[in-house]
DRENVEX-787417 format. One line per field, with one value per residue (C-alpha): x, y, z. Coordinates in steps of 0.05 Angstrom, whole numbers, always signed. Example, Ala and Ser with C-alpha at 12.3 -4.5 7.8 and 13.67 -1.06 7.14 Angstrom:
<recs>
X <- c(+246, +273)
Y <- c(-90, -21)
Z <- c(+156, +143)
</recs>
This chain:
<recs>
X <- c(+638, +680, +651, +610, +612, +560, +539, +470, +465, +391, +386, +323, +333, +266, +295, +371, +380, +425, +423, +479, +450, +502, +467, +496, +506, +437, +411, +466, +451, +367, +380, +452, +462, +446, +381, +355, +375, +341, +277, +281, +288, +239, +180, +197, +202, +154, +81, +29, -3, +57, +63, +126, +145, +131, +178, +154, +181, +249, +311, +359, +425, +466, +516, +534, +597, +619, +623, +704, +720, +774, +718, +705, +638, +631, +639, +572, +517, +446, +390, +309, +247, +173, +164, +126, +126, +92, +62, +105, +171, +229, +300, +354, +432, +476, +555, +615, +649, +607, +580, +655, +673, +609, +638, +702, +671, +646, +572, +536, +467, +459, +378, +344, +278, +246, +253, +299, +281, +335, +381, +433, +474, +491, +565, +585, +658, +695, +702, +630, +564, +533, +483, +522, +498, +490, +455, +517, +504, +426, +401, +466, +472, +501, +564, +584, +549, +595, +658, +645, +627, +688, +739, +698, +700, +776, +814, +777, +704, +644, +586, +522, +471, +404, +406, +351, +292, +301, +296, +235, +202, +198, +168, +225, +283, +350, +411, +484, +545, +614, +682, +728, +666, +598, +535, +477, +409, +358, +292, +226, +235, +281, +314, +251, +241, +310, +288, +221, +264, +322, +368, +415, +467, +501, +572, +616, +691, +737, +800, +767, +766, +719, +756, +755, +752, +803, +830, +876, +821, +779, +838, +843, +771, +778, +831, +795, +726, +769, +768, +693, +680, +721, +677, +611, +621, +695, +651, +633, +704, +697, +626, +591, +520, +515, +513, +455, +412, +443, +426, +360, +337, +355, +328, +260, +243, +275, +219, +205, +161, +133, +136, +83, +143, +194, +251, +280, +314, +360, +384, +467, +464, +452, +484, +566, +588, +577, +588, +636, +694, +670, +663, +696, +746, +761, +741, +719, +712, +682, +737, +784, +736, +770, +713, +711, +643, +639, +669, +662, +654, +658, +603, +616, +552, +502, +508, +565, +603, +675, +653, +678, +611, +594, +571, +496, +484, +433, +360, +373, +396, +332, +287, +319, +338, +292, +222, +229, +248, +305, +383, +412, +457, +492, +423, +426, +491, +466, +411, +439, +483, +424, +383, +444, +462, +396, +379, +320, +323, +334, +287, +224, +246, +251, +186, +144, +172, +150, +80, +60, +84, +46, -17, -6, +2, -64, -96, -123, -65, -60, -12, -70, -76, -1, +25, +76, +94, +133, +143, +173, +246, +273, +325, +336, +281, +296, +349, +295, +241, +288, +303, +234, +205, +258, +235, +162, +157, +101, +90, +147, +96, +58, +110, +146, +75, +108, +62, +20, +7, -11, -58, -92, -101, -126, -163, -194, -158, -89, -82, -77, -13, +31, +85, +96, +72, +55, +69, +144, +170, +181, +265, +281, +273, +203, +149, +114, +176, +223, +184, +216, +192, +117, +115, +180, +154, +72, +97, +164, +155, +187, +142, +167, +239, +282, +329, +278, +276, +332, +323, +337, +368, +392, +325, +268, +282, +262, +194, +176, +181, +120, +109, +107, +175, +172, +138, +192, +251, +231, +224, +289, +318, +275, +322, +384, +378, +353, +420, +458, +438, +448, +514, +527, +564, +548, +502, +548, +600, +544, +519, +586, +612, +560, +509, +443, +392, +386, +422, +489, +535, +597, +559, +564, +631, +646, +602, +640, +706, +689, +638, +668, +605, +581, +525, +508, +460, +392, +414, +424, +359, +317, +354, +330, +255, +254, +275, +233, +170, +181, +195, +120, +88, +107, +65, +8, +6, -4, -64, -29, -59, -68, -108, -41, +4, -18, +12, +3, -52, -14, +29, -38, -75, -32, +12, +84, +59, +131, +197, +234, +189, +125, +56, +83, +47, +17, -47, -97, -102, -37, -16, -64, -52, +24, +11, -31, +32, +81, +29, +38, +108, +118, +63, +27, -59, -99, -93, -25, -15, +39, +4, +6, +40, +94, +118, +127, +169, +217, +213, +177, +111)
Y <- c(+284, +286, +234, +186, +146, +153, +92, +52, -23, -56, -123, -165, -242, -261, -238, -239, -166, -128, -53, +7, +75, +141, +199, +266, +319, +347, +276, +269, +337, +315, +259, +246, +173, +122, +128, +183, +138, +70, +114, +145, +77, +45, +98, +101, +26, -12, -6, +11, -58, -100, -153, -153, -220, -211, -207, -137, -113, -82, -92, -33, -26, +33, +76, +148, +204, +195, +115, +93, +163, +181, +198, +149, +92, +102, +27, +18, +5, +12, -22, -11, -48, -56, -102, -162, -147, -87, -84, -9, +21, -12, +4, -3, +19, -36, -41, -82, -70, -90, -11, +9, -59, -37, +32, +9, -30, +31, +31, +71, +38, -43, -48, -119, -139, -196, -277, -324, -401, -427, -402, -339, -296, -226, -205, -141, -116, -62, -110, -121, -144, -216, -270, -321, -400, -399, -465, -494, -452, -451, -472, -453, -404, -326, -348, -404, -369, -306, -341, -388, -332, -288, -338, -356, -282, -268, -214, -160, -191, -175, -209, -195, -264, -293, -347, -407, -347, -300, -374, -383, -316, -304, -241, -204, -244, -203, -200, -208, -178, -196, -177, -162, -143, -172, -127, -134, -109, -124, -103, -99, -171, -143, -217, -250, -211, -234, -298, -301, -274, -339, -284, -309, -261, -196, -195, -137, -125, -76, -35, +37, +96, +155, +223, +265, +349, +366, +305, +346, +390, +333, +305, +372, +371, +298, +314, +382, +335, +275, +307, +323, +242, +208, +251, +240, +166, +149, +95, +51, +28, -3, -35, -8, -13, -73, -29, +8, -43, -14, +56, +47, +2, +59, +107, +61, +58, -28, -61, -118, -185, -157, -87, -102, -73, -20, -41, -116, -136, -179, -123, -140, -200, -167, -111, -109, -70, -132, -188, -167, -180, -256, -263, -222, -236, -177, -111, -106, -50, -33, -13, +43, +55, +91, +74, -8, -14, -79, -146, -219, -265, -340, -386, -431, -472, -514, -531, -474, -482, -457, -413, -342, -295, -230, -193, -183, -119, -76, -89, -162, -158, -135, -163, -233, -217, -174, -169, -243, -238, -278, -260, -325, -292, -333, -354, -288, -294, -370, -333, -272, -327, -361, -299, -277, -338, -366, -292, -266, -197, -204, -147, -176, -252, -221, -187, -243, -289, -242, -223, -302, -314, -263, -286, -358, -333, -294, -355, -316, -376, -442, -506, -525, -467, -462, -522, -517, -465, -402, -384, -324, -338, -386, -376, -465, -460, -400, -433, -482, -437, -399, -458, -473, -400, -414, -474, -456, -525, -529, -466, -438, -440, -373, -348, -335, -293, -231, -211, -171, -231, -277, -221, -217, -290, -308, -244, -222, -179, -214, -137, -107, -139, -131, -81, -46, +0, -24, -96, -74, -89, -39, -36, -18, +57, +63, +86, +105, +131, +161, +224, +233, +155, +164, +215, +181, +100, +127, +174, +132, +101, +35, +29, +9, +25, +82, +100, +146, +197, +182, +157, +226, +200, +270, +313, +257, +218, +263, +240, +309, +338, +356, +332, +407, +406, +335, +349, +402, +348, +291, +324, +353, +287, +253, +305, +290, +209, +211, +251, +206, +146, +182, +203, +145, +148, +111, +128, +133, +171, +223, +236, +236, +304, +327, +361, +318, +331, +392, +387, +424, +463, +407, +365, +409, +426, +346, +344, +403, +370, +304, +340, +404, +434, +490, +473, +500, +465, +492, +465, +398, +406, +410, +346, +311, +339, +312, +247, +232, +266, +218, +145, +179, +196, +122, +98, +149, +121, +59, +82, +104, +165, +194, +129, +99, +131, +107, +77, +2, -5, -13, +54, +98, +70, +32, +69, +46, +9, +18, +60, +118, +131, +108, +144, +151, +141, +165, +179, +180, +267, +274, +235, +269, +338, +319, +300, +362, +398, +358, +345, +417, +434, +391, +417, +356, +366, +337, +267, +263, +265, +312, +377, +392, +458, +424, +367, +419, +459, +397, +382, +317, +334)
Z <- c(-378, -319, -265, -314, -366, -400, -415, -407, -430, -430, -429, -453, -428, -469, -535, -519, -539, -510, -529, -503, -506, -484, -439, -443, -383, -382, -368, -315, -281, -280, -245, -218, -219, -177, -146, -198, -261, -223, -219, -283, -318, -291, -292, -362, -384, -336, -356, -308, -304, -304, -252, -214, -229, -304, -361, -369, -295, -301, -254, -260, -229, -229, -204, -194, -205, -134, -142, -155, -134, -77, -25, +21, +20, -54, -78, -69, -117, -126, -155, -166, -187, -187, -111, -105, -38, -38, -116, -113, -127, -94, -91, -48, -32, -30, -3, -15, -83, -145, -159, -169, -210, -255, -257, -283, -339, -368, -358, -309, -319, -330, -345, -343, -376, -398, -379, -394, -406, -370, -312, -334, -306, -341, -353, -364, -382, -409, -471, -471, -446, -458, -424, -399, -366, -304, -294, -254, -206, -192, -130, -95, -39, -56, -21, -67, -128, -118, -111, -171, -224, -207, -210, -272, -304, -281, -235, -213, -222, -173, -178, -139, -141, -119, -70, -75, -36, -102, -144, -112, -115, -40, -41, +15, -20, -24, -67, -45, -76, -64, -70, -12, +31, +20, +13, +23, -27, +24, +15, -19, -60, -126, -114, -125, -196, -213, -197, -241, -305, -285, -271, -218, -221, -253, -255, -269, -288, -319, -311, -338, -299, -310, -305, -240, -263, -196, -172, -124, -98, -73, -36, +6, +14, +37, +88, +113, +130, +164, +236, +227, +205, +253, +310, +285, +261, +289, +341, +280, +273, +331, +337, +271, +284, +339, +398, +385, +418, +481, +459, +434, +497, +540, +504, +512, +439, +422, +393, +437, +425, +357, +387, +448, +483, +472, +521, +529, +593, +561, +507, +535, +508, +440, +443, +410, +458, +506, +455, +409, +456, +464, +379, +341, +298, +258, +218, +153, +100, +39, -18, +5, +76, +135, +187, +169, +204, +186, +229, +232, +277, +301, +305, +373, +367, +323, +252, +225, +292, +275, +207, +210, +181, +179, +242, +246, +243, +285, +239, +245, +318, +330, +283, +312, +372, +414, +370, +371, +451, +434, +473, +439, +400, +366, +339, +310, +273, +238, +221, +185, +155, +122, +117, +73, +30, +21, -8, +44, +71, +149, +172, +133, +157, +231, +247, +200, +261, +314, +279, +271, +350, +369, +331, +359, +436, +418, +389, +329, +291, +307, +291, +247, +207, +197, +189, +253, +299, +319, +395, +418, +457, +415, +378, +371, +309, +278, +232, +217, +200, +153, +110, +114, +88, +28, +12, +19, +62, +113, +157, +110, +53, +102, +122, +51, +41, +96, +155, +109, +63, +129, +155, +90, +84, +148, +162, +238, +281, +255, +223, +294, +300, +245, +245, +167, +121, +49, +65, +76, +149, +195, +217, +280, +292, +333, +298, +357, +403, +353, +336, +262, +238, +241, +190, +150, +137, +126, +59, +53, -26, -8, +51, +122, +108, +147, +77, +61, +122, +164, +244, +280, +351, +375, +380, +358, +419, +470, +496, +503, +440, +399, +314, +293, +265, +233, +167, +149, +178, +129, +74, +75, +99, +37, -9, +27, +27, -54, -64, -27, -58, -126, -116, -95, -24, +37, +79, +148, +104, +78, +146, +176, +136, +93, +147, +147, +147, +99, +37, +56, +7, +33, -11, -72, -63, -68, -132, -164, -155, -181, -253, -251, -248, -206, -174, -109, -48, -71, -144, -104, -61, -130, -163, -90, -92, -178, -161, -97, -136, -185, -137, -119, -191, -203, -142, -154, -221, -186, -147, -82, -53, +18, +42, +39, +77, +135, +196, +240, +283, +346, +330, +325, +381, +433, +478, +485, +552, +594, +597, +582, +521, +559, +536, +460, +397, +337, +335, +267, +290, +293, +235, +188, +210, +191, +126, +109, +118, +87, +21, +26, +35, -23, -73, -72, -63, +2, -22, -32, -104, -143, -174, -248, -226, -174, -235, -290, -243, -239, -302, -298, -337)
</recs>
């Protein structure tokens, strides 16, 4: 096969096993790679009662025929489990360079299942695949972990590792991969499974290189789509995502002290486009990237004064910086830092901080209840409180739970407050301003994340426009996102050239030179609907039905109170009148679950 492979190794840390299994094209055209294959494995492997942090919970990792290839943003990986965050489907897109190091060792697919009794790491190579120690290196940050168990495992090894939050099951902890650029696996708690099976890292190596059907041909393509790129994305060579607090603020829609707000005053001081001259150092890029959206910067202050570290990028400027009304930011950076090498997810860490202040200034918490205390506007004890939530160690003990978790543990109003959907924190795209994201985190199947319908800042923005045309914009952008992530190619690069959000025939025309296949955009469209049907057939199994997709209390009944985007919500009428038609347009019945007649058309009966 031209593009893959072929290759699937599963792993069982409870019995040592470790199994390789070949998939042929049919497989590969049902379900692409990437995203489709992390779905597939798990709705077929993880029993319906398993509990996340069981040996019978599955971690897949995979990758897809773009990954390796000449097209830019394809050294990326992607991985997929059941959440302890959210008791659902999880996965999530990763960068930096381990997907194309697994690539080149041959397998597509690296599937992870049972427990081991003492720590491990798993190493797979184009020699071979094995369960290696890895008790040196438990209890150390991602940073350290990384850099040990490639110079361990020789040239050319990525590794991607739990820090001490995934060793202690926080349910939002992350995983970090490294190579030249570090990435970032952020949400839903998949480093908190690999933490309950004493996984604390995959590392990947290997010098093969799966076969491209018209190497030449994709290189014209490539140089045709350039122009087209460097217009729609050329601006994240310079600032990558850090000035969109600028953007967003004006556009009255930057959630603001735990989003009783929409606009923050102080939104320069967060903002690249104002801070970047002070603190950058330089750019960074994943493997072979022409927009290097990435950059680092230089801590002047506090504990890591003089360490270079990556820039933080827009969710965590603004689940740091302005939902916690906080324009230190430098406090920002030490806290990505952290967030990153301790293994939490920054967005989830973020808005728990702004939900508890919140609760406090409303009284409904106290000191006493928590153990200590979180105030809006100071960016001095965030550093603290993240070592704290890692350690579960006083008030960290709550807030390792997620808001959700808090809310359901203290009870009262402390619900009217929080800010996700499934018990997965909301990112920064309003859910009340930006017309699109209402619709996109209720039915998203991770839950409060925007990878699932994408943020639409050209039309969705405009406080004037109406929700008729929303139902029919995510599920398009559902089909173009599942491809992406499938294919696998970054997200900035995919909606730089390939026409979001319908599924575009640019996109096929890429596929066909990499497989040699001749597939055309509805062909792609279908592979999108199968895959996304089926991230929902394994939640439905699960009991999720239309009494889920639902939205935060303070997006469907209170106002955005000032600004541009003043007046906007999302009220329970509107909301359910937009899911009647998207249930529909995706021939699914009134309560939200897949029809007989809708899977057997995909082939998923």
């Amino acid at each position: 096969m031209y593009g893959y492979c072929g290759k699937i190794v599963k792993v069982d840390l409870t019995t040592g096993s470790i199994v390789t299994e070949s998939f042929d094209e049919d497989f590969a055209r049902k379900y692409l790679g990437g995203n489709g294959f992390v779905a597939k494995l798990i709705y077929d492997n993880v029993a319906l009662d398993a509990d996340p942090l069981s040996p019978e919970n599955g971690v897949a990792i995979a990758v897809g025929p773009m990954t390796d290839s000449a097209v830019w943003g394809t050294s990326r990986g992607h991985l997929g489990s059941m959440s302890p965050q959210t008791g659902l489907f999880a996965d999530s897109n990763f960068g930096g360079d381990f997907g194309m190091a697994l690539k080149r060792s041959g397998y597509e697919v690296v599937y992870v299942t049972g427990s081991s009794e003492k720590p491990v790491y798993v190493l797979v190579t184009d020699e071979g695949v094995s369960i290696e120690d890895a008790s040196d290196v438990w209890g150390k940050g991602t940073e350290d972990t990384n850099e040990i168990l490639e110079e361990r495992t020789g040239k050319g090894a990525v590794a991607m590792s739990i820090g001490p939050g995934g060793e202690n099951c926080i349910v939002f902890a992350n995983i970090c991969s490294g190579g030249r650029r570090h990435g970032v696996a952020g949400r839903g708690g998949i480093g908190a499974v690999m933490g309950s099976k004493k996984l604390k890292a995959v590392v990947a190596r290997g010098n093969q290189k799966a076969e491209v059907y018209d190497a030449d041909g994709l290189k014209a393509f490539l140089k045709e789509k350039l122009p087209e790129l460097r217009q729609n994305k050329g601006g994240m060579t310079k600032v990558g995502t850090s000035a969109l607090p600028n953007m967003i603020n004006a556009k009255g829609i930057l959630g603001t002290r735990n989003n009783q707000q929409e606009t923050f005053d102080r939104w320069q001081d967060i903002s690249g486009d104002f801070f970047l001259e002070k603190y950058k150092e330089k750019d960074i890029a994943c493997h072979g990237c022409v927009l290097a959206c990435g950059k680092t910067v230089k801590i002047d202050k506090g504990e890591f004064k003089g360490k270079s570290v990556k820039m933080a990028e827009y969710e965590t400027l603004y689940a740091m910086g302005s939902m916690n009304d906080n324009a230190d930011v430098v406090s920002i950076f030490i806290a990505n830092y952290l967030c990153d090498d301790l293994g939490i997810d920054t967005i989830s860490m973020g808005v728990t901080l702004s939900f508890v202040a919140e609760c406090m200034e409303r009284g409904i918490l106290t000191e006493k209840d928590l153990g200590g205390t979180v105030n809006f506007d100071n960016g001095d004890a965030m550093a603290d409180l993240i070592k704290k939530t890692v350690k579960r160690d006083g008030i960290g003990a709550y807030l390792a739970m997620g808001s959700r978790g808090i809310a359901n543990h203290f009870g009262g109003d402390a619900y009217k407050y929080l800010y996700e959907v499934r018990g997965l924190e909301i990112p920064g795209h309003s859910a009340r301003g930006l017309r699109g994201m209402g619709l996109a985190y209720s039915t998203s199947t991770r839950g409060g994340s925007h990878h699932d319908a994408r943020p639409n800042y050209t039309t969705h923005a405009d406080p004037t426009l109406g929700f008729e045309t929303i139902p029919d914009y995510c599920v398009n952008s559902n089909y173009f996102t599942c491809l992406g992530d499938s294919l696998i190619v970054c997200r900035f690069i995919e909606e730089g050239m390939m026409k979001p959000p319908a599924v575009s025939e640019d996109m096929a025309v890429f596929l066909n030179h990499i497989t040699g296949w001749d597939v055309n955009a509805d062909d792609l469209k279908k592979i999108g609907e199968r895959i996304y049907n089926l991230e929902r057939l394994i939640n439905t199994k699960r009991g999720v039905s239309r009494k889920d997709d639902a939205l935060p209390y303070r997006v469907m009944n209170e106002p955005i109170p000032d600004g541009p985007a003043k007046g906007l919500y999302v009220s329970k009428e509107i909301l359910d009148k937009m899911l009647d038609e998207y249930y529909e347009l995706r021939g699914w019945n009134k309560d939200g679950l897949p029809t007989d007649e809708k899977l057997a058309e995909l082939g998923l009966s």
